[in-house]
C-alpha positions in Angstrom: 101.8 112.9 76.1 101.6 109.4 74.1 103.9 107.2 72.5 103.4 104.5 69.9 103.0 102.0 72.6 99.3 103.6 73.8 100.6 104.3 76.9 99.7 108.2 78.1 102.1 109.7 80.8 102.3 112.9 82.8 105.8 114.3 83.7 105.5 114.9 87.0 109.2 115.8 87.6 112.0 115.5 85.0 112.9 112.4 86.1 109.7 111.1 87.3 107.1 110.0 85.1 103.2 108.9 86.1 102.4 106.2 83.8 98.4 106.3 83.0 96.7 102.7 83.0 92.9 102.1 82.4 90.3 103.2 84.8 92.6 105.8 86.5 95.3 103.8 87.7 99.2 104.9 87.3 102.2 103.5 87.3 105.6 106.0 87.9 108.8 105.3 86.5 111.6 106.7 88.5 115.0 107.5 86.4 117.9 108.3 87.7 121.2 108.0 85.7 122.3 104.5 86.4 119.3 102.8 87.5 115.5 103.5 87.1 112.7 101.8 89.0 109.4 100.9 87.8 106.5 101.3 90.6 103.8 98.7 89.7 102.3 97.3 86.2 99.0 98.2 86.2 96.0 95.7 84.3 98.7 94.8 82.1 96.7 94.8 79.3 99.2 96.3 77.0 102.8 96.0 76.7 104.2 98.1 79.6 107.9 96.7 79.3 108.0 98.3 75.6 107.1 101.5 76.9 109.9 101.6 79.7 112.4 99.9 77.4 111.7 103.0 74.5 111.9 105.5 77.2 115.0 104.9 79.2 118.2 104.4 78.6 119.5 102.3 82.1 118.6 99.4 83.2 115.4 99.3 86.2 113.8 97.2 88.3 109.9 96.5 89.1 108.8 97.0 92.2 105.0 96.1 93.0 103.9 98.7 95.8 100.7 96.2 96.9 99.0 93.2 95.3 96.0 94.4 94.0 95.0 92.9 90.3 95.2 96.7 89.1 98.5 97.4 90.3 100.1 93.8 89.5 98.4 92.8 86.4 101.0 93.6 83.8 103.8 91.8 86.1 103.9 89.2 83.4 105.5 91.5 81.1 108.5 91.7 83.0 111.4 88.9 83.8 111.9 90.0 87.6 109.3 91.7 90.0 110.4 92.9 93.8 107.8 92.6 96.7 108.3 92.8 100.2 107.2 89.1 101.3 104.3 90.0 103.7 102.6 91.2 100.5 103.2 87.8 98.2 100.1 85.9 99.6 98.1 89.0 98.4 99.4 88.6 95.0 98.9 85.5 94.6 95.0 85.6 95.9 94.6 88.3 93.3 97.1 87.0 90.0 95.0 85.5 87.4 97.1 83.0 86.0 100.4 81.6 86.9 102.8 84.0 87.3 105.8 83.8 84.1 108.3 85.8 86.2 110.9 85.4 89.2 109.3 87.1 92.3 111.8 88.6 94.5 112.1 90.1 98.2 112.6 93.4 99.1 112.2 94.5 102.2 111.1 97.8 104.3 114.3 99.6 104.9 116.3 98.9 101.4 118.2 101.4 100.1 118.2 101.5 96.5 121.2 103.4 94.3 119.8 104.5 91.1 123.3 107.0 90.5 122.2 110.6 91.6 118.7 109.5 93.1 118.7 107.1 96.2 115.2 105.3 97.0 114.2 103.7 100.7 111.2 101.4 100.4 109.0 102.2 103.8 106.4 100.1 104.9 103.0 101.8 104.2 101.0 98.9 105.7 97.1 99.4 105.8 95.5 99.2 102.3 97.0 96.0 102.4 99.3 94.7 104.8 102.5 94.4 102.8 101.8 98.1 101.2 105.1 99.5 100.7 105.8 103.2 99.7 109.3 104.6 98.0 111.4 107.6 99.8 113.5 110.0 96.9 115.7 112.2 99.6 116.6 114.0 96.6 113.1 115.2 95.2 111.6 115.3 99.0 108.9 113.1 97.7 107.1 110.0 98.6 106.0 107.8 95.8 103.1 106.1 98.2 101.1 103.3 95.5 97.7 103.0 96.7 98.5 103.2 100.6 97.5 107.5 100.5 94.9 107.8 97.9 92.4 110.0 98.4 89.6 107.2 97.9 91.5 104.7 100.9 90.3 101.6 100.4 90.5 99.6 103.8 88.1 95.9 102.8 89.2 92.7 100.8 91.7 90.1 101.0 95.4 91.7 103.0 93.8 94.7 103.8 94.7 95.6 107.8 92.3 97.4 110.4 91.4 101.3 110.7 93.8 101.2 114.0 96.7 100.1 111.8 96.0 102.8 108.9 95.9 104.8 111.5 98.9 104.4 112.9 100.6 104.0 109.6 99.9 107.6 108.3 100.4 109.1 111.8 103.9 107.5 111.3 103.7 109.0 107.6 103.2 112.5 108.6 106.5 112.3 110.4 108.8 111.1 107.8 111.4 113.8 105.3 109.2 114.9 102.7 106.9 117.1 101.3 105.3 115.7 98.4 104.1 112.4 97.5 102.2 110.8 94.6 99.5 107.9 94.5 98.6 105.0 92.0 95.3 106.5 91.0 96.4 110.4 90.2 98.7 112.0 88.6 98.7 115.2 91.0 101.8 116.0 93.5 100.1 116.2 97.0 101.4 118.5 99.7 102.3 116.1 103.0 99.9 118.3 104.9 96.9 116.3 103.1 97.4 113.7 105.2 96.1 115.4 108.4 92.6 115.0 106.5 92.9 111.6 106.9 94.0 111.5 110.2 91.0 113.9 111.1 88.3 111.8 108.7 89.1 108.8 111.1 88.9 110.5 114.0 85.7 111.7 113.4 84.8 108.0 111.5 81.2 108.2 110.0 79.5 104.8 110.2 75.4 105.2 109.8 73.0 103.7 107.1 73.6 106.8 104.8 77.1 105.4 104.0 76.7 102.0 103.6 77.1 100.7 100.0 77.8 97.5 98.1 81.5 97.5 96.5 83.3 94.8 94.7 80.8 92.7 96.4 81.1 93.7 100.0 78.9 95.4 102.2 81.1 98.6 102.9 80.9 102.1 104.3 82.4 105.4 103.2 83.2 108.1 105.2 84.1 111.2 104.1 85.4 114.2 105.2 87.1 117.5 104.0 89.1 120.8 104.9 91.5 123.3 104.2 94.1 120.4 102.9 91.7 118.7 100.7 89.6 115.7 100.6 89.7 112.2 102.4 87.2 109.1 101.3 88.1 106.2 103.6 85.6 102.9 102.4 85.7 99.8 104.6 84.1 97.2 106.5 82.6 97.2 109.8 85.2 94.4 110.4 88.0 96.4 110.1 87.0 98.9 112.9 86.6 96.1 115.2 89.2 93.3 114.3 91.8 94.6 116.8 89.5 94.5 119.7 88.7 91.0 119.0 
């Protein structure tokens, strides 16, 4: 669907919208009946904050999952923006000009009322290290930003080491629920996709083949599929290697 504002969105529950940017990225609106929450801005390009404010009828917070430029650019449209802090030096390497809102904290383990939804923001540390993800008890779902994408991207400024995004969505598997969503799809994924991860870096491809220049680094891409779906996983050597240094 489309509304005047040019902004394209697919209803992915009744009360849970992804929010299509440029170049595949998504933002989701959360609504419950008191409160809604916004997860990430996108390029910002376009006036995001008339599209929520048309669309909803509460008042909502903003809530930047990571600080990548794609996922934080249209923060400017917005008076308030919630991080957790481990993720504000990231968003400031990666803002383009100064930023014309009130950064705020939020931290791994908040509970957030929004009437007859509850949120809990969970650390998703990996793609970056402040990566945060938002628990909805109610719909069994995860809303995960960029930390589960299909394409993980583990190179760049804040981004942590293939140990860590290991252990991050080993600790994943293990949490109540059963769906989750990313910031570059609008498809509900079953919980049981992440095993392909888990399986891609445990069986970690790293040859010649692979290696490609992305963004302006010198990265690799290993992927591998099964029964659950697909798993991409680009980094640098770096990131295999920085915990044993």
């Amino acid at each position: 669907m489309e509304n005047n504002c040019l902004y394209k969105y697919t209803k992915i529950r009744e009360n849970i919208w992804q929010i299509a940017e440029e170049q595949g990225v998504f933002c989701t609106l959360l609504q419950g009946n008191e409160l809604a929450v916004l997860m990430d801005t996108g390029y910002g390009h376009r006036d995001l904050r008339a599209f929520v404010e048309k669309n909803i009828a509460t008042p909502y917070l903003v809530i930047n999952s990571h600080g990548h430029p794609d996922h934080i650019g249209g923060n400017h449209w917005f008076d308030t923006v919630w991080a957790v802090r481990e993720e504000w030096d990231v968003i400031r390497h990666f803002e383009e000009n100064s930023p014309h809102y009130t950064r705020r904290e939020i931290s791994a383990g908040s509970q957030i009322s929004l009437g007859n939804l509850h949120v809990e923001v969970v650390s998703l540390a990996g793609h970056t290290k402040g990566s945060i993800g938002l628990l909805v008890p109610e719909e069994r779902m995860l809303i995960a930003g960029d930390a589960l994408n299909e394409s993980l991207w583990l190179f760049n400024y804040g981004s942590l080491s293939m140990k860590q995004l290991y252990e991050t969505i080993n600790r994943t598997v293990h949490m109540d629920f059963d769906t989750y969503l990313c910031g570059h799809s609008d498809r509900e994924y079953q919980k049981e996709k992440l095993y392909t991860h888990i399986k891609n870096i445990d069986n970690l491809k790293v040859d010649e083949e692979t290696k490609q220049n992305l963004l302006g680094f010198e990265t690799y891409s290993s992927v591998y599929e099964d029964g659950y779906g697909k798993s991409e996983i680009v980094y640098t050597l770096d990131r295999i290697f920085m915990d044993k240094a």
